[in-house]
N, C-alpha and C positions, 0 to 999 in steps of 0.2 A: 633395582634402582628406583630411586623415585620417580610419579609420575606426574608431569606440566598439564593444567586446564589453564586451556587460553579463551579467550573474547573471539566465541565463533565468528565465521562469515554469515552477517545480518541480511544481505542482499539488498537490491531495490540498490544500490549505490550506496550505503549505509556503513560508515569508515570507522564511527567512535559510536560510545555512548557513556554514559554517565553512572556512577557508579551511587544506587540509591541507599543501600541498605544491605550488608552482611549479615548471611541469615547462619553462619558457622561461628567457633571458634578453634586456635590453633590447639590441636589436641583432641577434638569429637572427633567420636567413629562413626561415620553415618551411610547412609545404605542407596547404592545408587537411585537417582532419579529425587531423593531427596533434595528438599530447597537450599539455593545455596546461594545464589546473590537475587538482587534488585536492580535493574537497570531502568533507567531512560535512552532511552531512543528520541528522534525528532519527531517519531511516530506515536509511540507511548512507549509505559513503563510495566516490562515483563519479570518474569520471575524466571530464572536461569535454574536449570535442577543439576544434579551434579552428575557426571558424565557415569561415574564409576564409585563404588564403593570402598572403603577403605577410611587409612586414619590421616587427618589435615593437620600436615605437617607443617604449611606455613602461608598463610595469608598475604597477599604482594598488592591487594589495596586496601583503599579505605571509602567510607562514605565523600561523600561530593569529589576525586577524581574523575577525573574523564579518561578513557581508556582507547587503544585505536584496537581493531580490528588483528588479532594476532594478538596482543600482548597479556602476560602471562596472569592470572588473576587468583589459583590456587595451585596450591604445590599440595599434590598426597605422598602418603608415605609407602614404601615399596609395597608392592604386594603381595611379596613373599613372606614380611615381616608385620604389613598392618592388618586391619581388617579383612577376610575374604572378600575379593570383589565380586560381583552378583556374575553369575554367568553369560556367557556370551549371549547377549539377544539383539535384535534391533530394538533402537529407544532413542534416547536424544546423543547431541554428538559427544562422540570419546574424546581425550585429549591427544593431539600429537605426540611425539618424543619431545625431550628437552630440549634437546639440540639443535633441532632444525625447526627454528620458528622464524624464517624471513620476514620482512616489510611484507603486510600483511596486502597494502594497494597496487604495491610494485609485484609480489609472488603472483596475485590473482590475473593482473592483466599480463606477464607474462605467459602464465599458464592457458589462460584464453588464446591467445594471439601465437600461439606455440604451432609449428608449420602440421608435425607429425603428433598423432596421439600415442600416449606410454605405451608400452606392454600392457599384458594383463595382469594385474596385482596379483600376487603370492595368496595361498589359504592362511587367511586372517585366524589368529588365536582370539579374538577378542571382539567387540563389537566392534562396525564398520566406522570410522570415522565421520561421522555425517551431521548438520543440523536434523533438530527435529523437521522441518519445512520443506529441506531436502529428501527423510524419510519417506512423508508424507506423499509427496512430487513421484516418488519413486514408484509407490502401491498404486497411484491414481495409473502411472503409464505403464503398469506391470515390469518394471524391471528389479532384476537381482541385482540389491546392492552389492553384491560380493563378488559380483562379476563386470563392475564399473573399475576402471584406471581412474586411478584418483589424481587431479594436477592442483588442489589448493593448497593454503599453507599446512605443512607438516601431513603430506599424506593423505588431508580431507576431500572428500567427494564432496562436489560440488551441484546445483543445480545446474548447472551449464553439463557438468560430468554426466549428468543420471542422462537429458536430454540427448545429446549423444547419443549415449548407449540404445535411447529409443530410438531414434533416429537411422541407426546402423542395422535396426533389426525391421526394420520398417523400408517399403521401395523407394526407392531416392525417385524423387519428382523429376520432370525433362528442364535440364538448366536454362534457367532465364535468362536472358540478354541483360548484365549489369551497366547500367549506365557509369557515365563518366565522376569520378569523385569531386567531391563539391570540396571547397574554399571553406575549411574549419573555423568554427564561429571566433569572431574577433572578442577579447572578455571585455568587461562592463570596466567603464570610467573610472579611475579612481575619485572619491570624493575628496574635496579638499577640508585643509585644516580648519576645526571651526573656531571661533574666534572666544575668546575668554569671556563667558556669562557671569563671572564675578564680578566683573568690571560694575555692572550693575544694579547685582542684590545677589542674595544669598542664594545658591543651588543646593542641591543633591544629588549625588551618584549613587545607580544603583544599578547591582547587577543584573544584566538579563539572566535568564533561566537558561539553560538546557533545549529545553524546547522552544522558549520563546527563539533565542540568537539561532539554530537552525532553521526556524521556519523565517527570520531575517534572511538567513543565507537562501532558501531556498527560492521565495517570494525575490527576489535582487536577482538570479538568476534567471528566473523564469522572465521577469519583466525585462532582461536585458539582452537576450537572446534568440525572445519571441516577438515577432510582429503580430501585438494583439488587432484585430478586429471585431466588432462590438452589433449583434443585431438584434433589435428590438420586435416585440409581438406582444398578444395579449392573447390571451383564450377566454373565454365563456364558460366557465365550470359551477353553473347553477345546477347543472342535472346533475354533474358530477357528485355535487356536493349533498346532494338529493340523497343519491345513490348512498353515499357516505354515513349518515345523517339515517336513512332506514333499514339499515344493515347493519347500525354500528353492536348493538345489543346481539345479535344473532352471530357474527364474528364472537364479538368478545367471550359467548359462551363456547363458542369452538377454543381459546385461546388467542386470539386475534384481536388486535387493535388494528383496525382501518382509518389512515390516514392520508390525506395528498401527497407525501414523499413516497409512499407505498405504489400507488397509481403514476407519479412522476420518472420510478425506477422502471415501470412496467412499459411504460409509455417509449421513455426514451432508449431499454432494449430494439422495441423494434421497430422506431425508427432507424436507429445506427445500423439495423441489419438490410436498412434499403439506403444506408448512407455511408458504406466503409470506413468512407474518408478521415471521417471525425470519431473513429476506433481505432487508433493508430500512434504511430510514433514519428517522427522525424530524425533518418539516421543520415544527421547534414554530414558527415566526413565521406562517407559511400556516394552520399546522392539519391537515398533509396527509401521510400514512406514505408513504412512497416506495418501492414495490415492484418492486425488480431481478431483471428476467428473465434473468439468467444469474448462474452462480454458479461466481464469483472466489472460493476460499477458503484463507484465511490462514491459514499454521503458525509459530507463536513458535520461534523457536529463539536457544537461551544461543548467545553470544557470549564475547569475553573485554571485550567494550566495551560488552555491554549486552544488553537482549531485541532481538532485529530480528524483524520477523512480514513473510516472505517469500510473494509471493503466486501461486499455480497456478488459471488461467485456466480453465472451462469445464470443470471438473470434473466437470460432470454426463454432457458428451459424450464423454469420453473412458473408455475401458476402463482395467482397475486397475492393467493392467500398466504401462499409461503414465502413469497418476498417479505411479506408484513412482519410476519412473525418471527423471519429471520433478523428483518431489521429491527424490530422493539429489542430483541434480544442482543444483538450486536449493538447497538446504542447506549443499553444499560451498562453492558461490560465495560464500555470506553466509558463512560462518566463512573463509572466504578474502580477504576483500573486497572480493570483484569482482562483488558484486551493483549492476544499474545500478537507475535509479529505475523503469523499467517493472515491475522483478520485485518491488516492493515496495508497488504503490500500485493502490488499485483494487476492494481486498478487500472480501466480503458478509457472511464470518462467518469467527472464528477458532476452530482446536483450540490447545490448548498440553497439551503431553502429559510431563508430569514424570516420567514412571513410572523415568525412568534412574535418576532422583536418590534415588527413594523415597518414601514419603509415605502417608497413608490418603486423602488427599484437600484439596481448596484449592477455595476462593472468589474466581476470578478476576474483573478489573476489566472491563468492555466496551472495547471498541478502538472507541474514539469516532470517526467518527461510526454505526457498527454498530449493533446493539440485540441482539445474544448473543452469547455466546463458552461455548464448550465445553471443561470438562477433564477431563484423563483422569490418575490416580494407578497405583503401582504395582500390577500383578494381584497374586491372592496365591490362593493354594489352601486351600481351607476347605472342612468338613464341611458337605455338602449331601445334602437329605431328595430321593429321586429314585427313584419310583416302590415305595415304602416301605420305601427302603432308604438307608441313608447311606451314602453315596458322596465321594469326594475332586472338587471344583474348583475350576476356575480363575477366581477373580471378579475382575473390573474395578471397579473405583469409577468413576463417571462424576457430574460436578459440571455442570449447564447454568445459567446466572447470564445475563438477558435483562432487558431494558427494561421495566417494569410498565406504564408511558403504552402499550406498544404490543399485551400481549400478558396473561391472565392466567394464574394458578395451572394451571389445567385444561389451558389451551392449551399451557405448558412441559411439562406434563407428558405431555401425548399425543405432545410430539414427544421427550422422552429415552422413550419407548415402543415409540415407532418407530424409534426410534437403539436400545434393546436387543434389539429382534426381529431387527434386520438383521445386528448381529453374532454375534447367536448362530445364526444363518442363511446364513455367507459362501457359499453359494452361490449365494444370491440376488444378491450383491452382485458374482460372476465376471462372470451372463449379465447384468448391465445392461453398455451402450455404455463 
């Protein structure tokens, strides 16, 4: 029979994307893992390979579609009759069966929210039904995909699936006392009808983008759900920049471009690991802060298509020289667009650092579901009183905007405190990992 690829589960909350670019026609024989679409995400725009090898038998979109999560996007032709499909391995995800391809937002939070977990799956002829992200999730926690009960749509192991299986094979922790469930967030205002600008001269409509109208949705969201709170600081980064500035040539021949977003990510790991609070999530229907023991953290970076906020793994464990080099290199991908969904999803806390553009300063939005984001404006050098003498430096503006439900006044404040000690201390920040 033939076989259905559908529009994986993208995670991160992620329902649709955009359809950029058909890298197939009806009729190639092409060989798994080969490319086979182009999508947009609100995140960016990845390249989808093909689940399985064989002959495409029928194409079910087109360029600029929008697609949801679950819905069918190639059809191949049996595989008894097309092309050999490449042999069982692990790789990116198979397609379901035909038949059973439910509402892709209704099957998943079913399937979460489901009392009992499956059986254990049958010995799979084929590869395991999985994102690649999920694979990935799978090797980092050592589990057998083949030995995960699969609940997403059509039979997919899910991240939530793989966790689990860690989970069960690991001691269960002594149960927490769950506080009382909170009063589900009220949604945001309707805006009213706007009034006819014709009436007055001539307009233009034009559509938003893909990613622009998501980051609309997401930014409306965030602001309307989160009680932002907004604290100001400055740091002193002349040494810093010292530091920066005599090093930069000795980096660069290691590979390395040294810069203050580098030192900013290093900085603000280990603060958040003497600050939990503002590592975390707010799970308002429970009642219950969700505090992430590692720290994923997100750098905004311009696009020509929009903000993307690319994400650098375990930032606390690695040394600054390899935060750099991972970010120059993460940075180019996204302005290149060849960032996949792993490099973008996952994140604990964001910097956005405008200092290129200029500025004194900005009150940024949370990256929901986060509870702080950090920014940083352009340095500038100003008359400073320093040991009773006025002296020239170099001050940073630093703007920390965090969740008030999670965290208060005092508490923002002790941690841009400890984000200004540590940069105007970078050598603090060489000898950590």
């Amino acid at each position: 029979m033939p076989r259905q690829f559908v529009l994986p589960d993208l995670g991160e909350g992620l329902t649709e994307a955009e359809i950029v670019a058909v890298l197939v026609r009806e009729g190639d024989a092409i060989q798994e893992d080969a490319p086979l679409l182009e999508v947009e995400t609100d995140k960016a725009q990845v390249q989808i390979p093909s689940p399985m090898g064989g002959r495409v038998e029928k194409i079910h979109v087109e360029p600029g579609q929008t697609v949801k999560v679950g819905a069918v996007l190639v059809t191949f032709a049996d595989v008894e009759t097309g092309t050999r499909v490449a042999s069982p391995a692990p790789g990116p995800a198979a397609a379901p069966p035909a038949a059973a391809t439910p509402p892709p937002v209704a099957a998943s939070r079913a399937a979460t929210t489901a009392p009992d977990a499956p059986a254990a799956p049958p010995s799979r002829s084929g590869p395991v039904p999985a994102t690649p992200s999920t694979r990935r999730l799978a090797r980092e926690l050592g589990v057998d995909l083949r030995a995960v009960p699969p609940t997403g749509p059509g039979g997919r192991v899910t991240d939530d699936d793989v966790r689990a299986a860690a989970r069960a094979s690991a001691p269960a922790p002594a149960a927490a006392a769950r506080p009382a469930a909170a009063t589900p967030l009220a949604p945001a205002a309707l805006a009213p009808p706007l009034p006819r600008f014709e009436q007055w001269g001539p307009v233009e409509r034009t559509p938003l983008s893909h990613l622009r109208r998501t980051i609309a949705e997401r930014m409306t969201l965030s602001a309307s759900i989160i009680p932002h709170v907004t604290h100001f600081d400055r740091a002193d980064i002349t040494d810093l920049d010292a530091l920066i500035r005599t090093n930069l040539e000795a980096a660069r021949a290691r590979g390395v471009t040294l810069t203050l977003t580098g030192f900013l990510l290093k900085a603000a790991a280990v603060a958040l690991a003497a600050h939990p609070q503002f590592n975390a999530s707010l799970d308002a229907a429970s009642g219950e802060l969700i505090l992430k023991r590692y720290h994923h953290l997100g750098v905004a970076v311009a696009t020509e298509r929009g903000l993307i906020v690319p994400v650098i793994r375990d930032v606390d464990k690695k040394p600054l020289l390899t935060v750099a080099r991972e970010l120059a290199a993460l940075a180019q991908r996204v302005r290149e667009g060849k960032a996949t969904l792993d490099d973008l999803r996952g994140g604990t806390f964001t910097i956005t650092n405008i200092g290129a553009l200029g500025g004194t300063g900005a009150i940024p939005i949370i990256n929901y579901p986060e509870v702080a984001i950090l920014a940083v404006a352009r340095a500038r050098e100003e008359a400073v009183v320093r040991g009773g003498s006025i002296v020239p430096r170099l001050i940073l503006p630093l703007t920390l905007t965090f969740d008030h439900r999670v965290a208060d006044g005092a508490d923002g404040a002790r941690l841009a405190a400890d984000l200004v000690r540590l940069l105007e201390h970078p050598d603090q920040l060489l000898l950590e990992l």
